[in-house]
MIDOSE-1310 file (N, C-alpha, C; in nm, 2 decimals, decimal comma, always signed):
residues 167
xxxx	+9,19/+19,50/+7,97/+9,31/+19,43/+7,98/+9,28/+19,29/+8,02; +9,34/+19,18/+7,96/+9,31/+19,02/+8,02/+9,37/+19,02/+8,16; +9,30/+18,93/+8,20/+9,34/+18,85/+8,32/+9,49/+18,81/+8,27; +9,49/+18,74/+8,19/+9,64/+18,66/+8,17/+9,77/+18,77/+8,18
xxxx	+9,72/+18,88/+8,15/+9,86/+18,97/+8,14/+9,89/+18,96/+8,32; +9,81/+18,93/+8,34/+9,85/+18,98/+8,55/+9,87/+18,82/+8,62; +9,89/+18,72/+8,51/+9,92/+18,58/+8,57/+10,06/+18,56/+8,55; +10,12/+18,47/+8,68/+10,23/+18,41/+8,68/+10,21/+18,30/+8,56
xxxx	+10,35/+18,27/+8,57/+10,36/+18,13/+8,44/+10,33/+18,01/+8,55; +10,34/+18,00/+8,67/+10,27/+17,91/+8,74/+10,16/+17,88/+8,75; +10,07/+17,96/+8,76/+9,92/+17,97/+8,74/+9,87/+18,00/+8,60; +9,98/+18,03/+8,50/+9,90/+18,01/+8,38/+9,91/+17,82/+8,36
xxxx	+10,03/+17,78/+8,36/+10,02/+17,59/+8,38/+9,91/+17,51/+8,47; +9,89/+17,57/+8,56/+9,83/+17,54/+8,67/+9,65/+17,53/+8,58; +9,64/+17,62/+8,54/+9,55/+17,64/+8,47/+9,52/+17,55/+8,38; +9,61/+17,59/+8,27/+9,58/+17,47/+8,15/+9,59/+17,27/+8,19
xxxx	+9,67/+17,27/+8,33/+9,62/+17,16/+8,33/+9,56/+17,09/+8,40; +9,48/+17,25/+8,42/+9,36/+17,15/+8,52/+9,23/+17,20/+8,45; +9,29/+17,21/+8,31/+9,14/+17,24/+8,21/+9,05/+17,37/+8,22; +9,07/+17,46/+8,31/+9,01/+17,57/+8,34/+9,04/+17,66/+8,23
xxxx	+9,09/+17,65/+8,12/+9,18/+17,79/+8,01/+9,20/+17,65/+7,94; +9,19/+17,73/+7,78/+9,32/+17,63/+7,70/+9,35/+17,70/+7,65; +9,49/+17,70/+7,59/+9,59/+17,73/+7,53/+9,53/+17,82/+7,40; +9,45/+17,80/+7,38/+9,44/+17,87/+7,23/+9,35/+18,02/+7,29
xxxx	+9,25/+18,01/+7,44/+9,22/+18,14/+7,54/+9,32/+18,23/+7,56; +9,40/+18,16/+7,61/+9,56/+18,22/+7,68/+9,63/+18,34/+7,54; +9,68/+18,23/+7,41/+9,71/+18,27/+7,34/+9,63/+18,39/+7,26; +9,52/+18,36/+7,22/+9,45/+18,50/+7,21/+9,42/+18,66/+7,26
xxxx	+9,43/+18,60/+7,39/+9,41/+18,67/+7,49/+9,54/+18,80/+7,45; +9,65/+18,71/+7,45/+9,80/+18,76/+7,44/+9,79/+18,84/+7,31; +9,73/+18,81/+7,19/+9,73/+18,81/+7,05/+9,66/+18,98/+7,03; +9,56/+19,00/+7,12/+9,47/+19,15/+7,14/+9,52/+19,21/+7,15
xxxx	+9,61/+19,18/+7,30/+9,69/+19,28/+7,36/+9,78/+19,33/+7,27; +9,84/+19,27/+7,23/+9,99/+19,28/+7,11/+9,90/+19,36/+7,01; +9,82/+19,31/+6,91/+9,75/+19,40/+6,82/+9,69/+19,58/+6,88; +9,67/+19,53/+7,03/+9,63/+19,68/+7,10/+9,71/+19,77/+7,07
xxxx	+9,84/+19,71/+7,11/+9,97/+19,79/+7,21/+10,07/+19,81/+7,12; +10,08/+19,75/+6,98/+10,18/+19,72/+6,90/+10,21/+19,88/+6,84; +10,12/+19,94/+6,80/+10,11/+20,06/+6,73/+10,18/+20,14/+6,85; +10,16/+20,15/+6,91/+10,18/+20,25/+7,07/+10,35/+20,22/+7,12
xxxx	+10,38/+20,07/+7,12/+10,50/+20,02/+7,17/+10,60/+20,04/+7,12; +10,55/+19,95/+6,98/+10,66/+19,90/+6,90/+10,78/+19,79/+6,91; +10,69/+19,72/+6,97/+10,79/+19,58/+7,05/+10,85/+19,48/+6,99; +10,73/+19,47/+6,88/+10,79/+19,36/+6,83/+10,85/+19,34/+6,65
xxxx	+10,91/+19,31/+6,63/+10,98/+19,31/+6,47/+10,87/+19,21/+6,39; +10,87/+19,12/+6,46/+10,80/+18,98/+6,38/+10,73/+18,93/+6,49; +10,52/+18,95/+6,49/+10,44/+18,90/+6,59/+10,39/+18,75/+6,46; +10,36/+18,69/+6,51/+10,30/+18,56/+6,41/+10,18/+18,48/+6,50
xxxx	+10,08/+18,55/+6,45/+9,97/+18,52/+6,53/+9,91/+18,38/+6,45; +9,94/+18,39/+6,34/+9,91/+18,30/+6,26/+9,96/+18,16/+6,32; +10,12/+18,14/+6,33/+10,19/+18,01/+6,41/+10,11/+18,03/+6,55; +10,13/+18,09/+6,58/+10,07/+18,16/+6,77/+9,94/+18,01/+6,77
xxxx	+9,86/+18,06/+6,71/+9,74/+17,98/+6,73/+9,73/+17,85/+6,66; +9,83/+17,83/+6,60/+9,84/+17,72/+6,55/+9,91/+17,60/+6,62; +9,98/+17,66/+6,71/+10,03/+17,60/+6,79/+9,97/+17,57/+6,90; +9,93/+17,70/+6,94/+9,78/+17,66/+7,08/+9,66/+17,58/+7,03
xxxx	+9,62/+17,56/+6,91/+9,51/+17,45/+6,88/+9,60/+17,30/+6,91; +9,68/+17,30/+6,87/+9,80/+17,15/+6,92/+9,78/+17,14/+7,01; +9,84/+17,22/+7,11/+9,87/+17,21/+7,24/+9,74/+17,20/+7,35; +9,61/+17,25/+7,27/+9,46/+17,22/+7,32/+9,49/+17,09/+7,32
xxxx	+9,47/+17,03/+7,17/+9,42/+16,88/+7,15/+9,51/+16,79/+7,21; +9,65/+16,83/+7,26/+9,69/+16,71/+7,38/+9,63/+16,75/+7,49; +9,64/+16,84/+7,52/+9,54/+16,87/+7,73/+9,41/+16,77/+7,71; +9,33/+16,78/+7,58/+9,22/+16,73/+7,55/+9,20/+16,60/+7,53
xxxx	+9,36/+16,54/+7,51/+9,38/+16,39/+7,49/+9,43/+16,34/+7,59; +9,49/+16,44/+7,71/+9,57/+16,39/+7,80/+9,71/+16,33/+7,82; +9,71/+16,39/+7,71/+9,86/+16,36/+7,65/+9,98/+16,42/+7,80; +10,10/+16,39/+7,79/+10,21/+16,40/+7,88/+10,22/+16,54/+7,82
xxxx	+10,23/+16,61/+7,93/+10,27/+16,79/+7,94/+10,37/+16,83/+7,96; +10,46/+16,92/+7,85/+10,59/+16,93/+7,93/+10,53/+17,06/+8,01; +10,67/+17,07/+8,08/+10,65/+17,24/+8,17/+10,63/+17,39/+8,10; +10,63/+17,35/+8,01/+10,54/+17,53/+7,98/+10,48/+17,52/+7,90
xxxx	+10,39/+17,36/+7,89/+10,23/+17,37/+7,83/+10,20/+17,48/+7,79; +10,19/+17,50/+7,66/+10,06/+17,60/+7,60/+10,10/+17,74/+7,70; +10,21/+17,80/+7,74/+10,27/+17,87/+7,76/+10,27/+17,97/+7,66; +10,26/+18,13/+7,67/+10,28/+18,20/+7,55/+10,41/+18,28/+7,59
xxxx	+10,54/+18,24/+7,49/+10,68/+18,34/+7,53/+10,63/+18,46/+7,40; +10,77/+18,53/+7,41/+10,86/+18,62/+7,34/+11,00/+18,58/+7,31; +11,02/+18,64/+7,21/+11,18/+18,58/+7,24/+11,24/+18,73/+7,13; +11,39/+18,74/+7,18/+11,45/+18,87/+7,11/+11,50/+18,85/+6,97
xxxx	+11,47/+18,94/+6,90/+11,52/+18,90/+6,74/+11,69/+18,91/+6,72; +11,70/+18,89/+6,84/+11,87/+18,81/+6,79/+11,89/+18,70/+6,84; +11,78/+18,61/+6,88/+11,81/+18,46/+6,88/+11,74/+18,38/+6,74; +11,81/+18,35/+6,71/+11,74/+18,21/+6,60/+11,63/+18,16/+6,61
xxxx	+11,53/+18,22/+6,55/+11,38/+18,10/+6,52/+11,36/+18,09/+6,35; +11,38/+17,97/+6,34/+11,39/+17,93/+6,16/+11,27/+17,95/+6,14; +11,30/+18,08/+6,04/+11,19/+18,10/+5,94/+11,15/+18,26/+5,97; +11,20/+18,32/+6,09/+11,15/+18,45/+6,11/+11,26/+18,54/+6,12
xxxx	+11,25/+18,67/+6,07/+11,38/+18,73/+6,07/+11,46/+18,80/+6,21; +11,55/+18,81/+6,23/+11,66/+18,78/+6,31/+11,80/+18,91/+6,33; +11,71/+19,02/+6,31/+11,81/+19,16/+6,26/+11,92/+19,16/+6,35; +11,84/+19,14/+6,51/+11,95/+19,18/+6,61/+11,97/+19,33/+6,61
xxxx	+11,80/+19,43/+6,55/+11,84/+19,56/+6,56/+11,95/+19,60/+6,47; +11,94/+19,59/+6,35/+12,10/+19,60/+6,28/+12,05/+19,60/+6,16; +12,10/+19,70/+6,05/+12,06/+19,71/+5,91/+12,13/+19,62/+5,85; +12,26/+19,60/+5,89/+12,38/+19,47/+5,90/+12,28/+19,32/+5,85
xxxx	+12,18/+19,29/+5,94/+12,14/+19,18/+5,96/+11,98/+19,18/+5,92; +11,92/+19,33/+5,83/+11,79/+19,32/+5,81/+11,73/+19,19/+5,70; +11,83/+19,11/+5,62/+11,75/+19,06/+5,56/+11,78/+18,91/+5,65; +11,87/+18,91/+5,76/+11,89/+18,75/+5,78/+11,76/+18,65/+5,82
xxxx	+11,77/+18,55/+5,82/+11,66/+18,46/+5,81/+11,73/+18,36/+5,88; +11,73/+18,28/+5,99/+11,75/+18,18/+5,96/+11,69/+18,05/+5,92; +11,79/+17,93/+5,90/+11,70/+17,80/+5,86/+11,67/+17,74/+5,98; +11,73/+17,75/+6,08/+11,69/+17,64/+6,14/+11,68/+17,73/+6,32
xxxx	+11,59/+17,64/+6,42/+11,59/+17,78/+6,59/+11,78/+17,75/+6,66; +11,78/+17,81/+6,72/+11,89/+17,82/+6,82/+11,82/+17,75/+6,93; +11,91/+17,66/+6,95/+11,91/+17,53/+7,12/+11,81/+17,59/+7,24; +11,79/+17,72/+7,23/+11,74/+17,78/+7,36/+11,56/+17,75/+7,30
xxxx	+11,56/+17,78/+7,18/+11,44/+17,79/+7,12/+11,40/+17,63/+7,10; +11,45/+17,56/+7,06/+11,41/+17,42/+7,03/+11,42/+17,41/+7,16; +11,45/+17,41/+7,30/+11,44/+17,33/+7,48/+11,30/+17,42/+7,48; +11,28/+17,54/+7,42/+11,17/+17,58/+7,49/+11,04/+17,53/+7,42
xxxx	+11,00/+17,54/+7,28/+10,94/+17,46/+7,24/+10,93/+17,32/+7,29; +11,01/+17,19/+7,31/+11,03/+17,10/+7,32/+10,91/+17,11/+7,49; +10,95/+17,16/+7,52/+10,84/+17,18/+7,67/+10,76/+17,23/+7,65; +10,71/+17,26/+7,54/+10,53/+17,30/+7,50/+10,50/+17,47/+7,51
xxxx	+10,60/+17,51/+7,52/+10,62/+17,69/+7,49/+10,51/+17,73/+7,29; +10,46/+17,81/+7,36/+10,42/+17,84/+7,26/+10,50/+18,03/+7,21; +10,55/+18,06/+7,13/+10,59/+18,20/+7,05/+10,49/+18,26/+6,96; +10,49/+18,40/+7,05/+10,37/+18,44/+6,97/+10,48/+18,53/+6,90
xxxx	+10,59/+18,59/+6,85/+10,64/+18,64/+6,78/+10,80/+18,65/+6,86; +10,89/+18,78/+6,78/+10,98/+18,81/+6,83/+10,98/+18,98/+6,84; +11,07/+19,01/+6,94/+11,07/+19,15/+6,96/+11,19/+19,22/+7,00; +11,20/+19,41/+6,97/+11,29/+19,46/+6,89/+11,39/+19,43/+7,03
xxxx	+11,51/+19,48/+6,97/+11,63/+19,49/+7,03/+11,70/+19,63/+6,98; +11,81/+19,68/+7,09/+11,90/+19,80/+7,01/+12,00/+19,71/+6,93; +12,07/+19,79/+6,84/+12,16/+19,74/+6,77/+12,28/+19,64/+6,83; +12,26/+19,52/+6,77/+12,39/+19,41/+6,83/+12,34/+19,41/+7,01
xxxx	+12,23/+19,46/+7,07/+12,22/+19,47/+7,21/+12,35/+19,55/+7,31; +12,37/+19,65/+7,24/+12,48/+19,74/+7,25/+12,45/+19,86/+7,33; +12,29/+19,80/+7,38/+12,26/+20,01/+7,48/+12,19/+19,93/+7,55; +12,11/+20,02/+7,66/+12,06/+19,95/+7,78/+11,87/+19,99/+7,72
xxxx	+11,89/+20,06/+7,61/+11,75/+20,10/+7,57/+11,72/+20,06/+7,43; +11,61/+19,98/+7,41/+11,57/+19,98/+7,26/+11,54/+20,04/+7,23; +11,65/+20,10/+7,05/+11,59/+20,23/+6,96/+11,74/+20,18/+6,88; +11,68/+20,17/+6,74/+11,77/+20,14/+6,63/+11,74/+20,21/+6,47
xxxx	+11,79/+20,19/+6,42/+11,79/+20,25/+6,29/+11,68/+20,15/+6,21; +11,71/+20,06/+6,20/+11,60/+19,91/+6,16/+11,48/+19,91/+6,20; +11,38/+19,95/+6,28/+11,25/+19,92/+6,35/+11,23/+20,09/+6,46; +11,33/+20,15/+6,51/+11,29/+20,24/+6,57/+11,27/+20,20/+6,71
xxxx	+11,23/+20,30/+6,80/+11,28/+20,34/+6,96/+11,12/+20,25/+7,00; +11,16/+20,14/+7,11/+11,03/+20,06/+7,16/+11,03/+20,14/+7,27; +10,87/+20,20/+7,28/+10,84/+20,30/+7,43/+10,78/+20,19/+7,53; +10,88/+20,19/+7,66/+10,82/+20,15/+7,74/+10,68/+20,20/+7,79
xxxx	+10,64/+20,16/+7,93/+10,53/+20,27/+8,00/+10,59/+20,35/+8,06; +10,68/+20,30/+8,11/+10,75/+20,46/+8,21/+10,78/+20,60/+8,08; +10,80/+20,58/+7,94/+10,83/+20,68/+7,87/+10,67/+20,75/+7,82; +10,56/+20,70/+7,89/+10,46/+20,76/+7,79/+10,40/+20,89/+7,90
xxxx	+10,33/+20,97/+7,82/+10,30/+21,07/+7,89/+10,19/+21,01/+8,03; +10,19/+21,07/+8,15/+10,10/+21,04/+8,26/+10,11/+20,95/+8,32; +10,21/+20,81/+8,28/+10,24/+20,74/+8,33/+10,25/+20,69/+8,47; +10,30/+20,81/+8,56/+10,31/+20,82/+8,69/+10,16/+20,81/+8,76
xxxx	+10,10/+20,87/+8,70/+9,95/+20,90/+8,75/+9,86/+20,74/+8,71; +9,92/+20,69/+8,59/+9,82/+20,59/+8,55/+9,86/+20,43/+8,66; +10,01/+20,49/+8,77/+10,07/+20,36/+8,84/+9,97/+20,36/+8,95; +9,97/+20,53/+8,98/+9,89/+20,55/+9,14/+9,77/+20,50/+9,15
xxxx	+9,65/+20,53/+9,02/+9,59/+20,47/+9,02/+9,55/+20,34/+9,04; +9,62/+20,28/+8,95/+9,63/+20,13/+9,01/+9,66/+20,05/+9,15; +9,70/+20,15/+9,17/+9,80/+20,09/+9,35/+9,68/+20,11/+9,43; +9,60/+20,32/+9,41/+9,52/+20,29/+9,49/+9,39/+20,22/+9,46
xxxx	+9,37/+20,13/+9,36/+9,24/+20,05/+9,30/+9,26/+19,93/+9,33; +9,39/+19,89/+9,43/+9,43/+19,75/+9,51/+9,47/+19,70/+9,37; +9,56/+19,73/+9,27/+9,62/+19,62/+9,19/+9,77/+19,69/+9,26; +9,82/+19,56/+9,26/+9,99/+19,54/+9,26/+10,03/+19,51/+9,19
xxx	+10,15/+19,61/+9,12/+10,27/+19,58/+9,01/+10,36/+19,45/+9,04; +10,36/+19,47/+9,14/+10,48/+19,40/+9,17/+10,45/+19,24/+9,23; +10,51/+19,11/+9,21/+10,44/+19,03/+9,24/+10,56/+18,92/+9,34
């Protein structure tokens, strides 16, 4: 498992701008994990590892130029497929909306970009966001870790190996 999965977004900035990680580390790092976990999870509708790193080579070559940083430098999000990112599909968990696309992001997505957010994909949702649990007819039931077998046993360990969940 990376380091990065167990960093705050404070110390992941922290990091990139004090040159210790760049962005295109971070984002790969993220990019394993997802390819690990994706078969097992099922999280995400649309991962784009492809933009992912294309964006973190960018976001290198300003840290690298010194360029002005916004606040979530080379940052790697998620975002739910029922918000707007032009160009990736946008079900919202809904057969209703399997082929939507939009053209152009939704205001939340362009402020977050605009601050140097980098999207490594989008991921699933229940239908219209209508249950407290992801599982739809479109993509199917995302298993958390609490739903997987041993689960309980795989927390204790950790707790007693001095990792903390909780931060």
């Amino acid at each position: 498992m990376s380091f990065f999965s167990y960093c705050t977004l404070a110390e992941i900035t922290h990091e990139i701008r004090s040159k210790n990680v760049s962005p295109v580390e971070i984002v790969d790092s993220h990019l394993k994990r997802i390819e690990a976990l994706q078969p097992k999870r099922n999280a995400f509708v649309h991962p784009d590892p492809e933009g992912a790193r294309e964006q973190a080579r960018a976001a290198e070559s300003l840290v690298v130029h010194g360029a002005q940083l916004g606040p979530l430098h080379g940052v790697p999000l998620t975002i739910k497929s029922c918000i707007d990112v032009a160009g990736w599909p946008c079900p919202a968990g809904s057969l209703l909306r399997k082929d939507y696309v939009p053209q152009q992001n939704a205001p939340l997505v362009s402020r977050w970009k605009a601050a140097g957010a980098i999207f490594l994909g989008n991921t699933n949702t229940p239908e219209f966001l209508m249950a407290y649990e992801t599982d739809n007819l479109l993509t199917g039931k995302t298993r958390t870790p609490g739903t997987w077998p041993g689960y309980m046993d795989s927390i204790a360990r950790l707790i007693c190996g001095g990792f903390s969940l909780a931060r």
